[in-house]
C-alpha positions in Angstrom: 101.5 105.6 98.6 104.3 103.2 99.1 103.9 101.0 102.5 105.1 97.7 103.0 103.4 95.7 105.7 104.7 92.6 107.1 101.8 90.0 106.9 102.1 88.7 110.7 104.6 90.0 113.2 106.1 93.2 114.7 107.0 94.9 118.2 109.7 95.9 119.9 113.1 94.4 121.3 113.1 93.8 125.0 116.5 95.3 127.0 118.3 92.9 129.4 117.6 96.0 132.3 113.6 95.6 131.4 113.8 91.9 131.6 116.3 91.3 134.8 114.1 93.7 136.6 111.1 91.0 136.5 112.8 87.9 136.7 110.8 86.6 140.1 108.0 86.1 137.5 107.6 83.3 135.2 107.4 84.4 131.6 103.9 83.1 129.6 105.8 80.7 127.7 108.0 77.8 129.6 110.9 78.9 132.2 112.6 81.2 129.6 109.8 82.4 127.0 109.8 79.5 124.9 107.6 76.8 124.8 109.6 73.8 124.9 107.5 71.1 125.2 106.2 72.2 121.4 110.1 71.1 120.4 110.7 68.0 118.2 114.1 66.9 119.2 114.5 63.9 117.1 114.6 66.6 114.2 117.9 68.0 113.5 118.3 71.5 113.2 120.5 71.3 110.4 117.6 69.4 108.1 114.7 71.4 109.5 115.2 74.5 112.2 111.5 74.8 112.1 110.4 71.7 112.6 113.1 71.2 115.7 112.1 74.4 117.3 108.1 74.0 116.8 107.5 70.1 115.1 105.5 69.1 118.4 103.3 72.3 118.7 102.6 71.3 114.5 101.8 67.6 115.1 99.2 68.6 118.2 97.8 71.6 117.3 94.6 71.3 115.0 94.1 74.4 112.6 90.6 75.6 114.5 87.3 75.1 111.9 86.8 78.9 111.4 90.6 79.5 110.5 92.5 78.9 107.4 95.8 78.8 109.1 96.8 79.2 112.6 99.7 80.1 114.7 101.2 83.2 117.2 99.4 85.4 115.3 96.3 83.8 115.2 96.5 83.1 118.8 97.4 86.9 119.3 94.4 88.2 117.1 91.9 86.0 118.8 92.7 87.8 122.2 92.7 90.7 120.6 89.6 90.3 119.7 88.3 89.1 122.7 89.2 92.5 124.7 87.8 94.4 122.0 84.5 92.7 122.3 84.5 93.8 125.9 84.9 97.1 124.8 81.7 96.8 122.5 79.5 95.0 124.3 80.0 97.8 127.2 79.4 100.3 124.2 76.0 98.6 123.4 74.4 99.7 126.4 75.3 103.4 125.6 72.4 104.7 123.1 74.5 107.6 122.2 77.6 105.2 120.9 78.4 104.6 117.3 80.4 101.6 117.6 77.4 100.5 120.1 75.0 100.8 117.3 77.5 99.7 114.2 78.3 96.3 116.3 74.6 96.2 118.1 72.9 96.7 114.3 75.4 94.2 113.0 75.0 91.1 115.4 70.9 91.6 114.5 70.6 89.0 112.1 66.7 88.9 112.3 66.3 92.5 111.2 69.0 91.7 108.3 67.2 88.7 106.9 64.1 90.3 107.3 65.4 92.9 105.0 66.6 90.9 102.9 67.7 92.3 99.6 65.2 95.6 100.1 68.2 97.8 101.0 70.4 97.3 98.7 67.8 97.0 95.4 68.5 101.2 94.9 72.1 101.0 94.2 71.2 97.4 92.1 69.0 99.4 90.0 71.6 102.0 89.3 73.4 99.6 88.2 71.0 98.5 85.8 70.2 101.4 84.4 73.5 102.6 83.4 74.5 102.6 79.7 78.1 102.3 78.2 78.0 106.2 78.2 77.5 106.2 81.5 79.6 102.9 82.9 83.0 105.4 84.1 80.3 107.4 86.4 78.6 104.8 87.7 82.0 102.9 88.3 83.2 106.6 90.1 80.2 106.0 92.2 80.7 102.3 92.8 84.7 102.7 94.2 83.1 105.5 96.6 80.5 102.5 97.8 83.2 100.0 98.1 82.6 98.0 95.1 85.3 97.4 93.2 86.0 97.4 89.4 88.6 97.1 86.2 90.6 99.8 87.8 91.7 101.1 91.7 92.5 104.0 93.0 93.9 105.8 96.0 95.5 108.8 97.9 98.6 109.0 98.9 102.3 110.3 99.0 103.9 111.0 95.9 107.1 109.0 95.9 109.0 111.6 94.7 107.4 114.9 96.0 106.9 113.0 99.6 105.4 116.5 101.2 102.8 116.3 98.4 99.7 114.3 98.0 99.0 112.2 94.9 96.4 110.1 93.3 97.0 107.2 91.9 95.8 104.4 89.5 96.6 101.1 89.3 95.2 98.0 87.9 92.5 95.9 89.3 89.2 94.1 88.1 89.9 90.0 89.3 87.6 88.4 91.3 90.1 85.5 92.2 92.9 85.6 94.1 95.9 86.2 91.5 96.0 86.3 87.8 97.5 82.6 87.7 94.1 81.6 88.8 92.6 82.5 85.4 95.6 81.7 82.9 97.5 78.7 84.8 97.4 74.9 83.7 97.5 74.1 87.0 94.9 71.8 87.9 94.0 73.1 91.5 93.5 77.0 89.9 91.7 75.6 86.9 89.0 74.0 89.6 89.0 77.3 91.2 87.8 79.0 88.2 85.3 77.1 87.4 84.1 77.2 91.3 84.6 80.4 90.8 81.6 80.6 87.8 79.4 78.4 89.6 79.7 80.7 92.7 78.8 83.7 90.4 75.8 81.8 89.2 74.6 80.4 92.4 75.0 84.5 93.3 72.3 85.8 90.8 70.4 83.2 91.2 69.7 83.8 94.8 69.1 87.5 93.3 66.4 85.9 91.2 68.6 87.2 88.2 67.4 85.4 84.9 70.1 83.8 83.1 72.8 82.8 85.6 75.1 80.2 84.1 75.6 82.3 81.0 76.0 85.4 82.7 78.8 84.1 85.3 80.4 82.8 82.3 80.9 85.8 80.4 82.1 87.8 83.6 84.9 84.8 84.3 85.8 85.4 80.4 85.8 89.2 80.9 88.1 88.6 83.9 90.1 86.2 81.9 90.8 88.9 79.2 91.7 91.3 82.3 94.3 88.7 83.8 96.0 88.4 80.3 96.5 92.3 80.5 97.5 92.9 84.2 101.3 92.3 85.5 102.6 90.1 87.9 102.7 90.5 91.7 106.6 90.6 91.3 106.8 93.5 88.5 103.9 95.1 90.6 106.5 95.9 93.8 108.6 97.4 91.3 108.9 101.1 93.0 110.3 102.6 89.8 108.3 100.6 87.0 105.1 101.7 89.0 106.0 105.5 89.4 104.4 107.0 86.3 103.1 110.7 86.6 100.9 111.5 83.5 98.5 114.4 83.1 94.8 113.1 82.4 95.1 113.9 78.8 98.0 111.7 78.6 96.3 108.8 80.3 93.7 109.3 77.9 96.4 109.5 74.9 98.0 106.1 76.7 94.7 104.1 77.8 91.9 105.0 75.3 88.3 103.2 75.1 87.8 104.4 78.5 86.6 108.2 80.4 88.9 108.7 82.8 88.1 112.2 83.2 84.3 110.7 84.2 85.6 108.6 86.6 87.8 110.9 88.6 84.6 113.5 88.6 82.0 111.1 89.9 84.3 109.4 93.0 85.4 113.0 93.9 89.3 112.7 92.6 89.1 115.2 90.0 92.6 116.1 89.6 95.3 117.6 86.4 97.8 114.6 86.7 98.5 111.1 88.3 100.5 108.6 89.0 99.6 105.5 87.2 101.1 102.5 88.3 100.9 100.1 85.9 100.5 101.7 82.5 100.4 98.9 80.0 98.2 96.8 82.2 95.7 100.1 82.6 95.9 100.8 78.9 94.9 96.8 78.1 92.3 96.8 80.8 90.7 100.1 79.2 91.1 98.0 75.6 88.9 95.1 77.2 86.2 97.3 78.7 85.9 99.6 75.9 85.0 96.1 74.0 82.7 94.9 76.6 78.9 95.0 76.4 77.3 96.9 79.1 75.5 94.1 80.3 78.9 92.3 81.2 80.2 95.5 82.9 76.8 95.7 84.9 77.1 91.9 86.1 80.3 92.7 87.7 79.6 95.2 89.4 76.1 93.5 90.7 78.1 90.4 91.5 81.1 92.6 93.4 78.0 94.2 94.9 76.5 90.8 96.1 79.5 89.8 97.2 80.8 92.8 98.9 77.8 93.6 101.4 77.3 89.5 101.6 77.8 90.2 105.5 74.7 92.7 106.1 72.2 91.2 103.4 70.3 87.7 103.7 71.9 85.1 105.4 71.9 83.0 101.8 74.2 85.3 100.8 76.6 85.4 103.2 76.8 81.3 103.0 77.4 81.3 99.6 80.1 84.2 100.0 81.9 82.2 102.4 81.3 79.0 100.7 83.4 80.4 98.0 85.8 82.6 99.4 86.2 81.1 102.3 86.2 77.5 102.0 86.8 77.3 98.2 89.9 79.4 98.0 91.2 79.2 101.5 90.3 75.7 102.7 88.3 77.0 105.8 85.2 74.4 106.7 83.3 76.9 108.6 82.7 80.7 109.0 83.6 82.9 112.0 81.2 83.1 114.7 78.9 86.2 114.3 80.4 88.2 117.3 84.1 87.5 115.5 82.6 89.4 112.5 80.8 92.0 114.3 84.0 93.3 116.0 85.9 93.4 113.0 83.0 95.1 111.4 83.3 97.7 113.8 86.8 98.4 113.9 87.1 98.6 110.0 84.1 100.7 109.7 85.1 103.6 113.1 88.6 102.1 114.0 89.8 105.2 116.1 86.5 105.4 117.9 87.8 101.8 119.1 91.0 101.8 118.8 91.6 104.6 121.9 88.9 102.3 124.1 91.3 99.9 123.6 94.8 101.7 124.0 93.2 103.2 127.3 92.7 99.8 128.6 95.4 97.4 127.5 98.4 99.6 126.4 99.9 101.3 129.9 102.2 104.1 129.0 104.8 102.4 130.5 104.8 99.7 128.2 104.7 102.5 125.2 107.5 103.7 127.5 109.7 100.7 127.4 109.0 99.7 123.9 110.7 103.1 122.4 113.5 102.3 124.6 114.0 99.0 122.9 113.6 100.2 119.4 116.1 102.7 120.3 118.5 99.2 120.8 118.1 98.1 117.5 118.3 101.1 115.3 121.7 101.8 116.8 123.0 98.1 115.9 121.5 98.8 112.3 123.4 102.4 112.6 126.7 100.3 113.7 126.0 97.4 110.4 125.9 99.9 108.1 129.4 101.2 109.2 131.2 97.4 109.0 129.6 96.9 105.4 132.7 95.3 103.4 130.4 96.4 100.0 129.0 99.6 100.7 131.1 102.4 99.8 131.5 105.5 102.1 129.4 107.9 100.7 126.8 106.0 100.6 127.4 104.8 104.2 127.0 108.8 105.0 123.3 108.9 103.0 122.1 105.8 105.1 123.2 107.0 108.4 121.3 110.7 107.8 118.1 108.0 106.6 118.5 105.8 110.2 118.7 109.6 112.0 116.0 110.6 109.9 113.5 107.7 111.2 110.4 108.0 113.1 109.5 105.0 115.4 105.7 104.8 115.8 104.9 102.9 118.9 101.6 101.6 120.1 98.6 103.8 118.4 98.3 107.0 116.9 99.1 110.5 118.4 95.7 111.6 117.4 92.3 110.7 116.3 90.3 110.7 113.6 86.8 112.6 113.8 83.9 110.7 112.7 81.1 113.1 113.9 79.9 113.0 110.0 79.8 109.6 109.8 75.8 108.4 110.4 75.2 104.9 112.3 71.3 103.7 112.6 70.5 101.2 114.5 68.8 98.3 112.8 70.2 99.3 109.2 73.2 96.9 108.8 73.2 97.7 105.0 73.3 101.6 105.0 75.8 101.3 107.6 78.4 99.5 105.7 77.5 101.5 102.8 77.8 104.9 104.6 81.0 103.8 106.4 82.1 102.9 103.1 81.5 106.0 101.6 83.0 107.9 104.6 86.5 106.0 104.3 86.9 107.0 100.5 85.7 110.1 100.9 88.2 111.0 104.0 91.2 109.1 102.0 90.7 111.2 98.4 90.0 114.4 101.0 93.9 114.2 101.6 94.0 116.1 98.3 96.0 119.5 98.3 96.4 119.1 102.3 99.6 119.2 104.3 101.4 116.0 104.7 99.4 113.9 108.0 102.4 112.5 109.2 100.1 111.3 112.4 98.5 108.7 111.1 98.5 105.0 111.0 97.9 102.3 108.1 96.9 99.3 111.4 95.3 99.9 114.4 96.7 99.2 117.4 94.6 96.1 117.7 96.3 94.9 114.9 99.0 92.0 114.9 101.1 93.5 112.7 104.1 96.0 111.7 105.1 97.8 109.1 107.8 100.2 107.5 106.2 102.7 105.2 109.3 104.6 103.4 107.8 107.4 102.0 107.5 108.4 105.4 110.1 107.3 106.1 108.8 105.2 109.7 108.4 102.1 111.4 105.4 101.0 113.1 104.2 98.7 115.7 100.7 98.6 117.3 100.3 97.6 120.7 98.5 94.3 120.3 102.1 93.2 119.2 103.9 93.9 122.0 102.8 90.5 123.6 104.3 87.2 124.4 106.0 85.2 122.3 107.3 88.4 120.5 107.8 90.4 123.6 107.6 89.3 127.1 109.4 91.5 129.8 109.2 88.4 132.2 111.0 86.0 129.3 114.9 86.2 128.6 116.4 88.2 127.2 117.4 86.3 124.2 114.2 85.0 123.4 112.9 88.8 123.0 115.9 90.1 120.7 115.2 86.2 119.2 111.7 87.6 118.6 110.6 90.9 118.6 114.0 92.4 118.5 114.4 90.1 115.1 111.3 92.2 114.0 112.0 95.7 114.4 114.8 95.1 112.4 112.7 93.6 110.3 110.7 96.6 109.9 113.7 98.5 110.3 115.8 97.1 107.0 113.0 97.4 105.1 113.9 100.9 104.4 117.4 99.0 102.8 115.6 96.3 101.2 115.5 96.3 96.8 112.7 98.4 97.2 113.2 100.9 100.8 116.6 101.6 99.6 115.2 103.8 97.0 113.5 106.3 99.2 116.0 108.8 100.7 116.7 110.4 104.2 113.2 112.7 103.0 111.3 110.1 101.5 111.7 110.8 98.3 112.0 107.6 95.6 115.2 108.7 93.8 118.9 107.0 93.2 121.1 108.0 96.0 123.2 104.7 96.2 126.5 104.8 94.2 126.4 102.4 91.0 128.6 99.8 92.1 126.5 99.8 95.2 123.7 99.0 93.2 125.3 96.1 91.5 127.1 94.9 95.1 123.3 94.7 96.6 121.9 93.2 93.7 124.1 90.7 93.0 123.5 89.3 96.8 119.7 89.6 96.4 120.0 87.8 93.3 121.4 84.7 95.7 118.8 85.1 97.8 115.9 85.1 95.1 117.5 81.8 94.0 117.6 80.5 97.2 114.0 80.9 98.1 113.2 80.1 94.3 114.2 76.4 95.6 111.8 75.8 98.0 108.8 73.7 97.2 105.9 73.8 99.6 103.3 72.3 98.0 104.1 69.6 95.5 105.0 71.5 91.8 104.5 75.2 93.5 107.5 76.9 94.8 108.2 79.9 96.6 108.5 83.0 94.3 111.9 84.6 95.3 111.2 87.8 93.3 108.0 88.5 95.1 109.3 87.8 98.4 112.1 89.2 98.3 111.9 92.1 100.0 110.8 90.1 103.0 113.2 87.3 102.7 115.8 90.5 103.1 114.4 92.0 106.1 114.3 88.8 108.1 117.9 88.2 107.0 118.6 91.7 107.9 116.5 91.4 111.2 117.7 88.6 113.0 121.4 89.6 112.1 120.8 93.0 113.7 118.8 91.7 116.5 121.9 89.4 117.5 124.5 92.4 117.3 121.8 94.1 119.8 121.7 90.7 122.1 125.0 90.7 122.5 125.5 94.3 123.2 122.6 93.9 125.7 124.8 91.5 127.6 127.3 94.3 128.2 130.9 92.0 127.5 128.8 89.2 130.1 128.3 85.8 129.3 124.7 84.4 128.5 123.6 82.1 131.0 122.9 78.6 130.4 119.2 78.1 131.1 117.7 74.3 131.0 120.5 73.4 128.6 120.6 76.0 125.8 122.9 78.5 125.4 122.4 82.5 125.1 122.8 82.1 121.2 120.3 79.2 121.0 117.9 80.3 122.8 117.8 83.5 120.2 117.4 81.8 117.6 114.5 79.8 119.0 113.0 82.8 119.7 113.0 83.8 116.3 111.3 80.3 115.3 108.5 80.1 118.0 107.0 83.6 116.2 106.7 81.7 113.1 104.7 78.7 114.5 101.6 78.7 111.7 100.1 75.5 110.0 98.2 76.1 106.8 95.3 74.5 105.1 96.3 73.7 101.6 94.2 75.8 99.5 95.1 79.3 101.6 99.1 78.4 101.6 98.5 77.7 97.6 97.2 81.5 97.6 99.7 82.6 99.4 102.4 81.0 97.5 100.7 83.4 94.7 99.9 86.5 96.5 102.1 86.8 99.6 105.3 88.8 99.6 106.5 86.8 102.4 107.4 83.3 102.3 105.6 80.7 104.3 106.6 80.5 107.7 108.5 77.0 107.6 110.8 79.1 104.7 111.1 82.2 107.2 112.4 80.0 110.3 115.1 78.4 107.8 116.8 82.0 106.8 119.1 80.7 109.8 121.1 78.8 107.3 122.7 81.7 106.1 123.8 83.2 109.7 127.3 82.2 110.6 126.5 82.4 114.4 123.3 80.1 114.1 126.3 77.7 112.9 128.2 78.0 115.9 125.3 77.7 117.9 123.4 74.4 117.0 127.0 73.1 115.2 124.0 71.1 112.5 126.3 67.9 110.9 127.6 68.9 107.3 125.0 67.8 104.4 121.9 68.4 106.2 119.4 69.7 104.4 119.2 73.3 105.0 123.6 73.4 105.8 125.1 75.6 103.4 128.7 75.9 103.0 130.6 79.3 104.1 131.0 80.6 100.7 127.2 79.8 99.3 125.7 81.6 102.7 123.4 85.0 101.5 125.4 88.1 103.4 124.1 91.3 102.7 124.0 93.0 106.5 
């Protein structure tokens, strides 16, 4: 299933009735919804928009010890987790509650290291006891625990039957971050890979495995052999490179040294065809297994194990899980207070159980109310883009406006619930908890098969920070947790809400027009419905934009990686230039007040730059400079540089550093 998600931020755009209507109270943020004391003025906004709008906030805000980066989101999350821990500890009290129990059983860290690796010796032992004939059931049986191995797999839409339900394969099978981390020169992933070994050792050594140093050496080279096989992140987002139905005799025709056919019948997927989506990578991975002695095969799985249930085994564990993962590869000096854990615990393993707790509580229906009202604003500026587009021709202009009519604007939470009444939660058993949660999720996902399209249900929940346009179903998102200062504030201006989370929704919104969206029609369905000189119109503005971001240089010798983000690097372009249309509309033909010195159009831009307030340690913004589909946020406040009325706005001196000229300005909407 095709979903893009927008890795942090998402809402709804506020309307100037909503906002006038409030206007006797001060908005969170300053006198207008911005915080302008976290301004650094002696920046010009024509060499760095981000560090004018936000360069204070940066220099006196600390990134907090438990957090590898930290900005709205972060601050967003942590509230959101705050209310949900209300919600829990309430639910403790109640013996009959299963996210009582699942968070209760979870905070009891006695009873865990008392345990200590007692519960989860069975499934070890499995593992141990499988042979090479057996290795494609027992990996069946470890993707339905939650363990992962060489290869993924998952149930979703098929691209191009949308009604239908698919599964699909895909490659997996690293243990760090990115492929780069294993075949890279570069010094700082070469250090991760051999902190990587030792982490691996140190591991099955606290397992009172014999042999540790040898064994954690032939799993990195395993996983080396892996990397050299699997695609990139960029050729992975490929919608049309990574649609490949094949029956399961032709997978075993493409990818042989490996028993599909075992695998699919032991995690409950057994199906006649599927879409793998990457086929070379799959048919090299299955090379490298069929190659690898068992015992390799059964130490990564023991170590994904380890690793995996870290949280609910022996406290040793979870040190050295965090040690690794969490300080090694994302810079973080210390681990999340227990209760943190606990609550995400609880909504990953039952999220609707908490999830309408929450919704009753925080999310009023007549905030639900207002935000459809607002989303309503900006798909009708996208609906009037579309028509001035100088490089779109007409009939293709006809297909996009039947795709805006055709969208479905999810706001808040879900309209329904899912049923966990099957799903058993003992008190005291941390382990089988996880593991039956586990179980549940994969079971309930591959259940989708040969069912009726569940065009109800969510990929976030609404305590989630987030957004995100999935176009096979062809819908936008937003939980409630967004729908909060500084993205939306109903006491803040107006333009610092189209500025924000008006900037967002069209985010969300143009993702369905991005390189990738614009491939799924009015139904969903991946197919080519854009003219060819469309195409080559589109791509030859993307290809600007790839080489724009391309440019950019974080961290010293790693640059932003314009292919992989550029799908995101399009919707924000695409999102603040529809959220302005929307502002101005708002205003109904009225001038924008002047409010403490900053006009309408400035103050919508800084709203757009005060959402992307985030400071990152080095190691995690390395990672994401490998991983993320979006750029880093300092690279997402600058895609003002290609807006012509940003330019009339802040008026930056020719020759600063993020000025562009007229003509070498990115304008696709």
């Amino acid at each position: 299933m095709k979903k893009f998600i927008l890795a942090g931020l998402l809402g709804a755009s506020a309307t100037a009735g909503i906002v006038h209507a409030q206007t006797a109270t001060r908005p969170e943020y300053g006198t207008f919804g911005f915080d302008e004391a976290g301004m650094d003025k002696t920046v010009a906004p024509g060499d760095d928009f981000y560090g004018f709008a936000n360069g204070q906030w940066a220099k006196s805000t600390p990134i907090p010890a438990d957090k590898s980066n930290y900005g709205s989101f972060n601050i967003l999350d942590d509230r959101a987790r705050e209310q949900t821990r209300g919600i829990l500890e309430q639910a403790k009290t109640d013996p009959a509650s299963k996210i009582g129990r699942a968070y209760a059983t979870y905070l009891d860290t006695a009873t865990i290291d008392a345990k200590g690796l007692a519960p989860i010796k069975p499934w070890l032992a499995e593992i141990k006891a499988s042979t090479k004939a057996s290795y494609a059931t027992l990996l069946g049986k470890a993707q339905r625990n939650g363990v992962g191995g060489p290869f993924g797999l998952g149930v979703g839409q098929d691209d191009k039957q949308p009604e239908v339900y698919a599964l699909s394969l895909y490659q997996s099978g690293l243990g760090l971050p990115d492929r780069d981390y294993y075949l890279s020169a570069d010094a700082k992933l070469a250090q991760a890979k051999t902190a990587y070994q030792a982490h691996i050792a140190k591991m099955f050594t606290l397992a009172g495995e014999p042999n540790a140093d040898a064994r954690a050496k032939a799993i990195v080279d395993f996983e080396t052999q892996i990397a050299q096989a699997s695609w990139t992140r960029t050729e992975s987002r490929d919608a049309d490179k990574t649609y490949n139905k094949m029956s399961v005799a032709d997978l075993a025709r493409t990818a042989p040294g490996f028993d599909f056919a075992a695998l699919f019948k032991a995690n409950g997927t057994a199906v006649g065809s599927l879409i793998v989506a990457q086929p070379s990578a799959v048919a090299g991975i299955a090379k490298v297994v069929a190659a690898a002695p068992i015992g390799v095969l059964q130490d990564q799985l023991l170590l994904r194990s380890l690793d995996g249930f870290a949280d609910v085994l022996h406290h040793a564990f979870d040190e050295e899980s965090f040690a690794f993962n969490g300080t090694i590869l994302s810079g973080t000096p210390e681990q999340e207070v227990r209760w943190k854990r606990a609550v995400d615990y609880t909504v990953n393993s039952i999220d609707d159980e908490v999830s309408k707790l929450y919704v009753a509580k925080y999310f009023p229906p007549e905030t639900k109310a207002a935000a459809d009202a607002l989303v309503k604003n900006i798909i009708a500026a996208m609906g009037e883009r579309i028509d001035h587009l100088d490089w779109m021709s007409a009939e293709t202009k006809v297909k996009a406006h039947a795709k805006l009519a055709a969208f479905t604007p999810k706001i808040g939470y879900p309209s329904q619930w899912k049923d966990y009444s099957n799903l058993t939660v003992t008190a005291g058993d941390a382990f089988g908890n996880n593991l039956r949660a586990n179980q549940w999720g994969h079971d309930y996902n591959v259940g989708h098969l040969g069912k009726p399209l569940q065009r109800w249900e969510w990929g976030m929940t609404p305590m989630t920070i987030n957004a995100y346009a999935n176009p096979g179903m062809v819908e936008i998102v937003f939980p409630a947790a967004i729908l909060q200062p500084p993205f939306f504030d109903p006491k803040a201006d107006p333009a610092i809400n189209y500025g924000g989370i008006g900037a967002v929704i069209g985010h969300e919104l143009s993702h369905h027009f991005d390189d990738q969206g614009r491939k799924y029609d009015a139904s969903g369905k991946l197919t080519d419905w854009w003219t060819p000189a469309d195409v080559a119109a589109f791509t030859k503005r993307t290809d600007q934009l790839v080489a724009e971001y391309n440019a950019y240089q974080p961290l010293p010798g790693m640059h932003v990686n314009g292919g992989l983000t550029l799908g995101e690097n399009t919707a924000d372009l695409a999102g603040l230039t529809v959220a302005y249309d929307a502002y101005h509309k708002a205003l109904g033909g009225k001038a924008a007040p002047v409010i403490d010195g900053f006009t309408g159009d400035q103050r919508f831009y800084l709203g757009w730059a005060q959402v992307w307030r985030r400071s990152y340690r080095e190691a995690n913004l390395r990672q994401r400079l490998l991983t993320d589909p979006h750029s880093p946020s300092e690279q997402r406040a600058w895609v003002v540089r290609n807006l012509d009325p940003w330019y009339a706005a802040y008026k930056p001196k020719p020759g600063g550093k993020i000025v562009l000229a007229p003509d070498q300005r990115v304008r696709i909407w």
